[in-house]
C-alpha positions as CSV (number, residue, x, y, z in Angstrom):
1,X,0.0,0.0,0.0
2,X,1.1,3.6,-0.9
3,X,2.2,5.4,2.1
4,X,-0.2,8.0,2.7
5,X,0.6,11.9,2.9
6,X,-0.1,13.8,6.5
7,X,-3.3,15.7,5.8
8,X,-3.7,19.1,8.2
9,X,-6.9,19.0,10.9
10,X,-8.0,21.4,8.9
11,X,-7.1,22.6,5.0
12,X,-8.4,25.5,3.0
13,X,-8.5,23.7,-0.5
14,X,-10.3,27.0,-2.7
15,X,-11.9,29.5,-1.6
16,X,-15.1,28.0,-2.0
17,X,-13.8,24.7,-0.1
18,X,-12.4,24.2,3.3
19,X,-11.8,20.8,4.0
20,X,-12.1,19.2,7.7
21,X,-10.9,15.9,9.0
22,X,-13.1,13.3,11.1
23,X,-10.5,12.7,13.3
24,X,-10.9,8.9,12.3
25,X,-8.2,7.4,10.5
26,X,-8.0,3.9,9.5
27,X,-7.0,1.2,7.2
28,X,-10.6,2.3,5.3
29,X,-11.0,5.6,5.8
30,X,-7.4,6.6,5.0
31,X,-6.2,10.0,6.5
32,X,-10.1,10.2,7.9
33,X,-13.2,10.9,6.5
34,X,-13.3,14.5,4.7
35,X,-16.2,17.0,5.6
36,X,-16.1,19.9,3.3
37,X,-17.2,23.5,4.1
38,X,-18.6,25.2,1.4
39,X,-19.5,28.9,0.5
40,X,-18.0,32.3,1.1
41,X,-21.0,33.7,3.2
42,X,-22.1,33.6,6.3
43,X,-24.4,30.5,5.9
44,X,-22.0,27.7,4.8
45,X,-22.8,24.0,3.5
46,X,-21.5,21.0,5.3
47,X,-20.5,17.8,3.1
48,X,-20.8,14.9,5.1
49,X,-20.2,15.1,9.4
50,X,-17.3,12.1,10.1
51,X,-18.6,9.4,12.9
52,X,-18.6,11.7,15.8
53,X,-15.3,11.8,16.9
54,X,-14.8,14.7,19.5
55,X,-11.7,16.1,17.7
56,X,-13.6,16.7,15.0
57,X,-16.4,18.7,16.1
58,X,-13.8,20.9,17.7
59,X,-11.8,21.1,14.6
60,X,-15.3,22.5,13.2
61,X,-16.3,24.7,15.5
62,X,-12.8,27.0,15.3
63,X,-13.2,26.6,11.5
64,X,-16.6,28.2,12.0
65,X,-15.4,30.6,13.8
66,X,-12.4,31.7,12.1
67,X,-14.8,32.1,8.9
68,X,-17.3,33.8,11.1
69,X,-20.0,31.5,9.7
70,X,-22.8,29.0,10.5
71,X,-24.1,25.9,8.8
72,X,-27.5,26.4,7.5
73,X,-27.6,23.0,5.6
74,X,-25.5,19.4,6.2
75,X,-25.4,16.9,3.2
76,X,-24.5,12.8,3.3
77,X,-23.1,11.4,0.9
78,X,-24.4,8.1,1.6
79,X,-25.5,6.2,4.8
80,X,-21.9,5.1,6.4
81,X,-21.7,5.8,9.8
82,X,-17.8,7.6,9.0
83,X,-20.0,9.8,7.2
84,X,-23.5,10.4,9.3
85,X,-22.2,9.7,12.6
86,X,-21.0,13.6,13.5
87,X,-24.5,14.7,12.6
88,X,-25.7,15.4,16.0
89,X,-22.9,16.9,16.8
90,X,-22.5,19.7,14.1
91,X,-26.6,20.5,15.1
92,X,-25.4,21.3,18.6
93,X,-22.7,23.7,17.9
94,X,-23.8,27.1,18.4
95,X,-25.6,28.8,15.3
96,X,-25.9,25.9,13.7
97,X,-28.9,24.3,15.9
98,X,-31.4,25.1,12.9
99,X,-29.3,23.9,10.1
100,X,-31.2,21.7,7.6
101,X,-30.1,17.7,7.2
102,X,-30.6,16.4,3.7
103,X,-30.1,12.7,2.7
104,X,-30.7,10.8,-0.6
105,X,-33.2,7.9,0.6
106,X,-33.4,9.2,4.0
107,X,-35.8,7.3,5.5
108,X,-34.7,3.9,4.3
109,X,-33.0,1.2,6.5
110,X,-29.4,0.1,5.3
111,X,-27.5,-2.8,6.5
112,X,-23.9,-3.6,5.0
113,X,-21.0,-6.5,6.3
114,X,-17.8,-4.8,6.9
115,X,-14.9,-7.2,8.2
116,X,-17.2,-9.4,9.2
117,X,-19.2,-7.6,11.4
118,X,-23.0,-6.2,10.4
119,X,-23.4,-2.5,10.3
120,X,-26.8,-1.1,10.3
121,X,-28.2,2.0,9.6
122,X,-31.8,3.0,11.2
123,X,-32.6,6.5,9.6
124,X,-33.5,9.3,12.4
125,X,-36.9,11.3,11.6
126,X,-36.6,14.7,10.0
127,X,-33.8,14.3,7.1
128,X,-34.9,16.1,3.9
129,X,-34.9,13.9,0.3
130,X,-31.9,14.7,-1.5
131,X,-33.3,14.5,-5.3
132,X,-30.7,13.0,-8.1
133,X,-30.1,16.7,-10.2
134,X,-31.6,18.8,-7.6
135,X,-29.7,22.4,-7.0
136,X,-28.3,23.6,-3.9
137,X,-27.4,26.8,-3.1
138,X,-25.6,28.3,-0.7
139,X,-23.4,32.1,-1.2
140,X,-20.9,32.0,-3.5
141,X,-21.4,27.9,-4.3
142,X,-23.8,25.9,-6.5
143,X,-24.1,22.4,-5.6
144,X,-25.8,19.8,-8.2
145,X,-26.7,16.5,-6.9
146,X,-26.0,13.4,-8.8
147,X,-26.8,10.0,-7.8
148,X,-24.4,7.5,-8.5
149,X,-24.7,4.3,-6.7
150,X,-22.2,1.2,-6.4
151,X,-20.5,2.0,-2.9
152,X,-23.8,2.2,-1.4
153,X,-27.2,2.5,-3.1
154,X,-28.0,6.4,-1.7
155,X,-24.7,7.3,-3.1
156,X,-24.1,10.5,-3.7
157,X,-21.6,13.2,-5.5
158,X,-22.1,16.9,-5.7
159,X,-20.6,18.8,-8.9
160,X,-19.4,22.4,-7.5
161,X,-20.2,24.4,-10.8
162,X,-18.5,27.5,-9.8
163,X,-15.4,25.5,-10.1
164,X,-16.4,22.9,-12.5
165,X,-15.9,20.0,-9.5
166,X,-16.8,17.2,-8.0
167,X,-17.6,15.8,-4.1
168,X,-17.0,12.0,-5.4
169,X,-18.0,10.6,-1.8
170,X,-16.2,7.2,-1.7
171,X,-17.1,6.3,-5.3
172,X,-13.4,7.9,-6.0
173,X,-11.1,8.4,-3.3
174,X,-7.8,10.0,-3.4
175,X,-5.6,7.4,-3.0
176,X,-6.0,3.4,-4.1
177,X,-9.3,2.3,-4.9
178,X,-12.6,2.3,-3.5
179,X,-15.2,-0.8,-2.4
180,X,-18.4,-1.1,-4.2
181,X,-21.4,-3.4,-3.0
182,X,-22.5,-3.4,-6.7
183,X,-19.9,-3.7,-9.3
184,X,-22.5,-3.3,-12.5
185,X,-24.2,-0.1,-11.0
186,X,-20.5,1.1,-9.4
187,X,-19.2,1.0,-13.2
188,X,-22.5,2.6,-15.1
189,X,-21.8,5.3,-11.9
190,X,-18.0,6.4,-12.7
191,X,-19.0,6.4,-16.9
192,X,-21.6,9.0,-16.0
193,X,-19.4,10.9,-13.2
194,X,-16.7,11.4,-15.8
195,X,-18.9,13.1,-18.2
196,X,-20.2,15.6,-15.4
197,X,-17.0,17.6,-14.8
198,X,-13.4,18.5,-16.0
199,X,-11.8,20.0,-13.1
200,X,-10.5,18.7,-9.7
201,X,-12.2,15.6,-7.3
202,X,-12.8,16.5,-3.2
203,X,-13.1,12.7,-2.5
204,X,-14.4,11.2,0.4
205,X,-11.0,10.3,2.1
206,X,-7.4,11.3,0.6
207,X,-6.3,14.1,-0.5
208,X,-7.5,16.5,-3.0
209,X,-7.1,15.0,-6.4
210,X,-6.2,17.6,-9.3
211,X,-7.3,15.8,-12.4
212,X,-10.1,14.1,-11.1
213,X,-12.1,14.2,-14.5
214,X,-9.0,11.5,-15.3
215,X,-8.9,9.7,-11.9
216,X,-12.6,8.4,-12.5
217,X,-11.2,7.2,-16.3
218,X,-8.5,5.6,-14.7
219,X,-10.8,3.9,-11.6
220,X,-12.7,2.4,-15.0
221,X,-10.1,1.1,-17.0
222,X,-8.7,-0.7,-14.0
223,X,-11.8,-2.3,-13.0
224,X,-12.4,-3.1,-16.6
225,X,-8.5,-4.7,-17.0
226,X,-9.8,-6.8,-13.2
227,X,-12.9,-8.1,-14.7
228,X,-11.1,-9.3,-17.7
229,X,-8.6,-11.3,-15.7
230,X,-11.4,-12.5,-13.9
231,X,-12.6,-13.6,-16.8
232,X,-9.8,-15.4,-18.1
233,X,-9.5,-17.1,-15.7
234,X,-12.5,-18.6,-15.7
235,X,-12.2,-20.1,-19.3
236,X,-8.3,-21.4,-18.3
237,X,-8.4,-25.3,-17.9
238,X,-6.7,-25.9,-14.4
239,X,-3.8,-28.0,-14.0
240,X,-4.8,-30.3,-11.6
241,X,-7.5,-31.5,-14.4
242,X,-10.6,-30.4,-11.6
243,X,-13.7,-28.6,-13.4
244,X,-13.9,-25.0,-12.6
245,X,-12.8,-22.7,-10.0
246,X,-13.6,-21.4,-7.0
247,X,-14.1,-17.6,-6.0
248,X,-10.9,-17.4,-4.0
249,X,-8.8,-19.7,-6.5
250,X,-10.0,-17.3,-8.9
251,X,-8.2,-14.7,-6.2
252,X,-4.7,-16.4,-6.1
253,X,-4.2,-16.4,-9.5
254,X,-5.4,-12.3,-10.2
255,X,-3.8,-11.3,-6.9
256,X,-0.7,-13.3,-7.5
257,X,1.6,-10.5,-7.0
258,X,-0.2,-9.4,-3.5
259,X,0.7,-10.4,0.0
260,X,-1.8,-13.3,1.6
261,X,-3.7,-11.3,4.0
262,X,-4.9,-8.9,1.2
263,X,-6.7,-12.4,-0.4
264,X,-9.3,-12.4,1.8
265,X,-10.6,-8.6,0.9
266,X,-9.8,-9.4,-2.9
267,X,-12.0,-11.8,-3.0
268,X,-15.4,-9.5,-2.6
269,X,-14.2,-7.9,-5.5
270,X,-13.7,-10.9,-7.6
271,X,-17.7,-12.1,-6.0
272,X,-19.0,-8.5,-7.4
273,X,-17.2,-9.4,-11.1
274,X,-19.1,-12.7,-11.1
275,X,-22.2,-11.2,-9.5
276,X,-21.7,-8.6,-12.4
277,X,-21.2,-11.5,-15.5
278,X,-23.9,-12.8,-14.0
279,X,-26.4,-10.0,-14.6
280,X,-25.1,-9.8,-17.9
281,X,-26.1,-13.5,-18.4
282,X,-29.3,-12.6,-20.4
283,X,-27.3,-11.4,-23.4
284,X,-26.1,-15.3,-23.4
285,X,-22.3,-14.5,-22.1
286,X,-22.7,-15.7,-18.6
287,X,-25.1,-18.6,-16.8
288,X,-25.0,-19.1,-13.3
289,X,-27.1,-21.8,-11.9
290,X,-27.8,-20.2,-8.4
291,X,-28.0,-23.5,-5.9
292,X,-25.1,-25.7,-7.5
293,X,-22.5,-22.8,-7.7
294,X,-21.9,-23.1,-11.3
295,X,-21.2,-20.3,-14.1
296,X,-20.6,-21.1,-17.6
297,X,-19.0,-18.9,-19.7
298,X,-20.2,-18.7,-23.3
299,X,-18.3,-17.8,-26.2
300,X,-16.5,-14.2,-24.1
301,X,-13.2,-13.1,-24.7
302,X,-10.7,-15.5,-24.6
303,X,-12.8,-18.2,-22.4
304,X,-12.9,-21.1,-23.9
305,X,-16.2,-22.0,-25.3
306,X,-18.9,-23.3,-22.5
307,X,-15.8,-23.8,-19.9
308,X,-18.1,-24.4,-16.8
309,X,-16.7,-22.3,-13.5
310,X,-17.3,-23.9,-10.4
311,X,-17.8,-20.7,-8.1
312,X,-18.6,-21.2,-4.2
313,X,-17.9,-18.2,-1.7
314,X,-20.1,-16.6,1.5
315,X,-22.3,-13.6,-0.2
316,X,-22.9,-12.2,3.0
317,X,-19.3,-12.1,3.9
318,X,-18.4,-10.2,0.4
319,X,-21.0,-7.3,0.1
């Protein structure tokens, strides 16, 4: 893994954009989850609110005060508790008691597997819908909502037209590459997020990204180069003479190059590429039988020609 840069408590990024830290860092949330600030005025937008880490609501309220400014409105990105947990409190720092919470899907329940443990979300009464396209304003920024799912179904980025940017949540982060619990609609989201803006990426966690109109190109061609040695794979006769392969077989052959331990985590992506080939199975590429944990691979790429792929793996453990 890349060693990752020291990010500041606190960075002003533009001067439309002040970045804050959650105060949470972690193999998965990097440096920490990034909150944004946004505006010039008195009334600011807040982008996402950290998991309530203590250090971060003081980070926020001296940013507040050194820019003489409340909140008036708080977006989420997307139901992860790194990135809903501060919410209560950023609505108990003072000014900001009123401030408006606004959600994609807000009222709907979301439950996710992360190292191995459940993670629920129960949505709290009084978060406005966050419509896919809908314009927020706030002095000095304009904020345009775009729903993109993959990383979580409510997922959302925000394109900042005053400076032709874009909040890519965790869909694109700013260093490595992100999780998805749906590679199809993950992929469908990064083809439209690159045609939505040209200029720089605040990402969810990691630093600032300056091309980020190419980072979200480069996130699809390398998920594209995965699923095609995914893919290979599967029409390769093995060795040993057995019929098929299994998901984390699959794994030690496309993550050759990587250290052991990373296996395990490697091998939810290679589920969401067969998940993925499997959805695509109506155009006559991919059959999976559902019960007997077979896919057969017709006539794609360089698979040879119905190659059956035994596939067997824990779904619940790999969303």
């Amino acid at each position: 893994m890349e060693q990752l840069p020291d990010l500041p408590p606190t960075t002003r990024l533009s001067p439309l954009v002040l970045r804050i830290l959650g105060g949470n860092p972690s193999k998965f949330t990097l440096q920490g989850t990034n909150c944004y600030l946004i505006g010039s005025g008195p009334k600011r937008i807040l982008l996402d609110t950290g998991e309530g880490k203590p250090v971060f609501a003081s980070s926020l309220r001296q940013a507040l005060k050194d820019e003489n400014a409340t909140i008036e409105k708080v977006l989420l990105s997307h139901w992860h508790p790194d990135h809903v947990g501060g919410v209560s409190d950023v609505l108990a720092l003072p000014g900001c008691e009123g401030a408006e919470v606004l959600k994609h899907q807000p009222t709907a329940r979301q439950e996710a597997v992360a190292d191995g443990e459940v993670i629920a979300y129960e949505p709290p009464p009084g978060q406005i819908e966050i419509d896919d396209g809908q314009v927020i304003r706030t002095e000095g920024a304009t904020l345009r909502a775009l729903h993109c799912p993959g990383h979580t179904v409510d997922h959302m980025a925000f394109i900042l037209q005053e400076e032709d940017a874009m909040f890519t949540g965790d869909n694109v982060l700013g260093h490595g590459t992100a999780v998805f619990e749906d590679l199809g609609a993950y992929m469908s989201s990064l083809e439209l997020m690159e045609k939505q803006f040209a200029g720089r990426a605040y990402p969810g966690h990691g630093d600032v990204i300056s091309d980020g109109k190419g980072k979200v190109g480069e996130y699809i061609r390398h998920r594209r180069q995965r699923e095609g040695e995914v893919v290979d794979v599967l029409g390769t006769k093995r060795e040993d003479g057995h019929e098929g392969w299994t998901s984390m077989e699959i794994v030690k052959v496309v993550y050759r190059q990587y250290p052991e331990h990373l296996h395990g985590p490697a091998e939810g992506g290679v589920v969401q590429v067969l998940r993925k080939l499997e959805g695509e199975g109506g155009g006559g590429e991919v059959v999976f039988d559902g019960e007997g944990g077979a896919v057969k691979i017709l006539d794609m790429r360089n698979c040879m020609k119905d190659a059956i792929c035994t596939y067997s793996t824990n779904y619940a453990d790999a969303r």
